[in-house]
N, C-alpha and C positions, 0 to 999 in steps of 0.2 A: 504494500500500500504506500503511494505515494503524499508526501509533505501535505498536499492541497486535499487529498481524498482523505485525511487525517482531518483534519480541519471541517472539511462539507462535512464529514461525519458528527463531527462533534455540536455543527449548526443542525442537522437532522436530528440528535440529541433533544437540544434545547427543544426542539418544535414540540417533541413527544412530551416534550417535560419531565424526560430522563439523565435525574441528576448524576447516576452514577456511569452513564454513558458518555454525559459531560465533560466528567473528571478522568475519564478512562486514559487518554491517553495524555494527561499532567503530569508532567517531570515533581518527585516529589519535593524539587527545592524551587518549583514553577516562581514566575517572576511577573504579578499582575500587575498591570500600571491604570489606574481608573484616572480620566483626564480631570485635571485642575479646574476647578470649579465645577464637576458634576456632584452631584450628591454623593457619592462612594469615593470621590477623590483620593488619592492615596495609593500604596505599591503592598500589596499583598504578598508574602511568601508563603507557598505551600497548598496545597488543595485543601485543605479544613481552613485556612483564614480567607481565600477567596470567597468558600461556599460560607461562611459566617459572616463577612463586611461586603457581599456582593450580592450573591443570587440568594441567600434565604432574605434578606432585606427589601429587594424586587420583590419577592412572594408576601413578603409581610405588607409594604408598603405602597402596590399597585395593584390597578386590576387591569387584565388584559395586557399586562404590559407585551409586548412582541419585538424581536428583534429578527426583521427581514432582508435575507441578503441577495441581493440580487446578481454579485458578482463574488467569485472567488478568483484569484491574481496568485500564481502560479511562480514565484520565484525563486523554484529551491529549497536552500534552507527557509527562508523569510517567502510569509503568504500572505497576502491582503484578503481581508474580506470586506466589499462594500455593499451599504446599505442601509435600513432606515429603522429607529426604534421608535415605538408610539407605547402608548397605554392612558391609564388617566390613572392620577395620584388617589388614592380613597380620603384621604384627611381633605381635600380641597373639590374634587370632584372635578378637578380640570385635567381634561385631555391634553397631549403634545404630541408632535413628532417632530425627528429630525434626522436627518441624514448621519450614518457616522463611519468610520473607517477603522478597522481592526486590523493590526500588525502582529502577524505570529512570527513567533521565530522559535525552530524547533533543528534539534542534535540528537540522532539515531532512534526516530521515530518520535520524540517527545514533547509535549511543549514545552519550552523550559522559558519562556516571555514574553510577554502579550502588554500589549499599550493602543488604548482607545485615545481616537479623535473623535470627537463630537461638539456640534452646537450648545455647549452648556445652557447659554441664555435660556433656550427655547423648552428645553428641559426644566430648569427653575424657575421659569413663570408656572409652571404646573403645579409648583409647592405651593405658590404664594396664592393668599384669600384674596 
């Protein structure tokens, strides 16, 4: 299985809402980067501190949230995934979306560091009453 087929896989994961499919292929010293100013802002080490300041916080703190990718970018070690997250916040009841850009970078099948681009703004007007 190839770098990009690693990666679609793990975005066919998330669809299912299969968190342990998710994490399957995390290097266990995985290196997450949540972009500055998104609500999970911050660099994660490890599959249990991703899955604790990341995706169970999505589940706790949106509904619907989705993250759809329209494109996977094929570079070898390092794979882009582009494409758009929405949901609406439950505490505000407001909807967003926004384009965003996913940089993997992965050594002998693994992920071992991942960093999001995303429109922050568009995302934190969803928090706000």
């Amino acid at each position: 299985m190839g770098n990009a087929d690693i990666i679609t896989a793990h975005y066919a994961a998330n669809d299912r809402g299969d968190l342990d499919g998710m994490l399957e292929s995390f290097a266990a010293d995985v290196r997450w980067t949540e972009a500055a100013g998104f609500p999970y802002a911050g660099t994660y080490i490890g599959p249990d501190a991703v899955t604790a300041h990341v995706f169970a916080r999505i589940q706790e703190e949106w509904d619907d949230y989705t993250v759809t990718i329209d494109e996977v970018i094929d570079g070898g070690d390092v794979v882009v995934g582009i494409g758009t997250y929405s949901g609406t916040y439950r505490s505000t009841g407001r909807f967003f979306a926004a384009r965003v850009a996913h940089v993997w970078r992965l050594a002998h099948g693994k992920v071992v560091a991942f960093e999001q681009f995303t429109d922050t703004e568009l995302v934190n007007r969803a928090l706000r009453d």
